[in-house]
C-alpha positions as a LaTeX table, in Angstrom:
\begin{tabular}{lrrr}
\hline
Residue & $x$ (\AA) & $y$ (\AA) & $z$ (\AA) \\
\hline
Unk1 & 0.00 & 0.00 & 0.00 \\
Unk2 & 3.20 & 2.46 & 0.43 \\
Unk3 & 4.14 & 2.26 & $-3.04$ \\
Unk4 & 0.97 & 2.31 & $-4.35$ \\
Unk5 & 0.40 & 5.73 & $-2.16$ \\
Unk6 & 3.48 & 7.47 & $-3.57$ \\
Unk7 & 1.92 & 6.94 & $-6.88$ \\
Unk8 & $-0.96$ & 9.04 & $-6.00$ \\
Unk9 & 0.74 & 11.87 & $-3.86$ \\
Unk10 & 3.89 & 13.83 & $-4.41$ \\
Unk11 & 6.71 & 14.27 & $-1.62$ \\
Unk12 & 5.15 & 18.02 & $-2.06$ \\
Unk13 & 1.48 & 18.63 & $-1.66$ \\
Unk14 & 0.19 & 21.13 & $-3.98$ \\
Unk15 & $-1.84$ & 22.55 & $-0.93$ \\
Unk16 & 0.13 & 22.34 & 2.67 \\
Unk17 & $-3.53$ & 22.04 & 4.17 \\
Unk18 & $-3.68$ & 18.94 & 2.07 \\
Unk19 & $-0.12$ & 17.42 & 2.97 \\
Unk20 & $-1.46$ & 18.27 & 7.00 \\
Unk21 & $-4.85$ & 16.49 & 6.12 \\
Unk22 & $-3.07$ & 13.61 & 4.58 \\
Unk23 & $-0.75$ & 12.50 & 7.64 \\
Unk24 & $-3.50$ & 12.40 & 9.96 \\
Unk25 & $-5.39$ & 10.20 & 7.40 \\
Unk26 & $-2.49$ & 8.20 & 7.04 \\
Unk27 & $-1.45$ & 7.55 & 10.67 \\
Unk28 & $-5.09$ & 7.08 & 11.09 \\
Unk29 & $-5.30$ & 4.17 & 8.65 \\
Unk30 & $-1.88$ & 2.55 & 10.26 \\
Unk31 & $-4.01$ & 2.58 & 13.70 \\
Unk32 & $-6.99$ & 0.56 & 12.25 \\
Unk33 & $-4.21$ & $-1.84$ & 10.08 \\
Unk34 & $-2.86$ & $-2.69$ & 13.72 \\
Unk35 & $-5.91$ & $-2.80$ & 14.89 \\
Unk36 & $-7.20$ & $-4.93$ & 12.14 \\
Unk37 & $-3.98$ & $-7.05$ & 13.08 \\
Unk38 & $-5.40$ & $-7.81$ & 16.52 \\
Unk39 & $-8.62$ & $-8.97$ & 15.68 \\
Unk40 & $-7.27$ & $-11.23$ & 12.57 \\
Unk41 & $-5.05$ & $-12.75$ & 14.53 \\
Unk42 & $-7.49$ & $-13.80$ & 17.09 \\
Unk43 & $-6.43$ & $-12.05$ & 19.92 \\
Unk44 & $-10.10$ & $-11.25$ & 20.20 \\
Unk45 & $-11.62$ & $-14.24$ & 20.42 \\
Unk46 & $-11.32$ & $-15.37$ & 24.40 \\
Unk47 & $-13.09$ & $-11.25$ & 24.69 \\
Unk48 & $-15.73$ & $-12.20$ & 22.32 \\
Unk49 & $-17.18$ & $-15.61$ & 24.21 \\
Unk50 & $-16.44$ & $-13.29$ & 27.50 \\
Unk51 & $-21.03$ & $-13.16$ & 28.72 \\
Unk52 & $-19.83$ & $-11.33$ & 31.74 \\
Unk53 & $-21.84$ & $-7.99$ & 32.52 \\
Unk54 & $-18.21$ & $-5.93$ & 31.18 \\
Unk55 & $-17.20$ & $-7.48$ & 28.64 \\
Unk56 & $-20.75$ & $-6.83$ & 27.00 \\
Unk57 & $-20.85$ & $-3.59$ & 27.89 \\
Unk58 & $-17.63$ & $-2.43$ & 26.19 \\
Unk59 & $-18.29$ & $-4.53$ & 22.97 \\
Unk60 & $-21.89$ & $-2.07$ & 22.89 \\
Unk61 & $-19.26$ & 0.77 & 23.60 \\
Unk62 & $-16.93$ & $-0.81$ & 21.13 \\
Unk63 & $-19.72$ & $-1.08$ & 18.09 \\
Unk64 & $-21.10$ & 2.12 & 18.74 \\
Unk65 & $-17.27$ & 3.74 & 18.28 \\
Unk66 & $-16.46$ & 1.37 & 15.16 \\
Unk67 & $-20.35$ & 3.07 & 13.76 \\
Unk68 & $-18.83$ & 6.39 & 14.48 \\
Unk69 & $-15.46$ & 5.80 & 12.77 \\
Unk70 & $-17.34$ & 4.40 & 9.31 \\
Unk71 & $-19.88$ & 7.67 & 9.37 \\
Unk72 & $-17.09$ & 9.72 & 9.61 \\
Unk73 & $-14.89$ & 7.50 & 6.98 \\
Unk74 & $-17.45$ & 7.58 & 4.71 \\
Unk75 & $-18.35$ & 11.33 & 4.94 \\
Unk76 & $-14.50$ & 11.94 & 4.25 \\
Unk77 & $-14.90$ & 9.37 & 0.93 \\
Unk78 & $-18.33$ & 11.33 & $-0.51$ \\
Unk79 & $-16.38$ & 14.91 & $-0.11$ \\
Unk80 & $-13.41$ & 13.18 & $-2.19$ \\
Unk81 & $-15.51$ & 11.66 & $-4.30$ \\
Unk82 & $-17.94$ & 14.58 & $-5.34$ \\
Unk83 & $-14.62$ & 16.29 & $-5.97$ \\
Unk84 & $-13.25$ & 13.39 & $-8.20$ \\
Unk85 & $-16.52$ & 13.78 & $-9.96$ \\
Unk86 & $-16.51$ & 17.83 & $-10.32$ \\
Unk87 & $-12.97$ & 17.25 & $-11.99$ \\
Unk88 & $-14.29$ & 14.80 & $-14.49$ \\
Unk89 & $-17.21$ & 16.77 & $-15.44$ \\
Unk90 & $-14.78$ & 19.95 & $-15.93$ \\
Unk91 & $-12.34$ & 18.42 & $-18.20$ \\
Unk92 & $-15.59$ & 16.87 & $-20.47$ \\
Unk93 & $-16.93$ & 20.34 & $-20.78$ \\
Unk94 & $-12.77$ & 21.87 & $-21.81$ \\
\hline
\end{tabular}
């Protein structure tokens, strides 16, 4: 995924908001990899056959955080991608 990510930005941001925006999204995607990394490799498993009172109770906590993180992934993925789409419509009418 590196390599395929230098493809699509330069060392140098046309924008420095951008470049700013982009490390957080990037260090923000290398948290969910690792955290990705826990649950594939089944470090999870003994928490999810846990019926105690707790371990319920933070799995609720846990699903309503992992809702939160999708809404607000996918709100960031429409903005790009009504901006992908403005570009494409610009160029057809040039």
């Amino acid at each position: 995924m590196q390599a395929v990510r230098r493809l699509y930005t330069p060392k140098k941001a046309v924008h420095e908001s951008f470049r700013n925006y982009r490390k957080h999204i990037d260090r923000s995607v290398k948290e969910l990899a690792k955290a990705m990394g826990i649950m594939n490799d089944g470090e999870l498993e003994e928490f999810f056959m846990d019926d105690s009172e707790q371990a319920q109770g933070e799995r609720r906590t846990m699903e309503k955080t992992t809702q939160g993180i999708s809404v607000i992934a996918g709100e960031h993925h429409l903005r790009f991608l009504c901006a992908v789409e403005e570009d494409k419509q610009n160029k057809q009418e040039v």
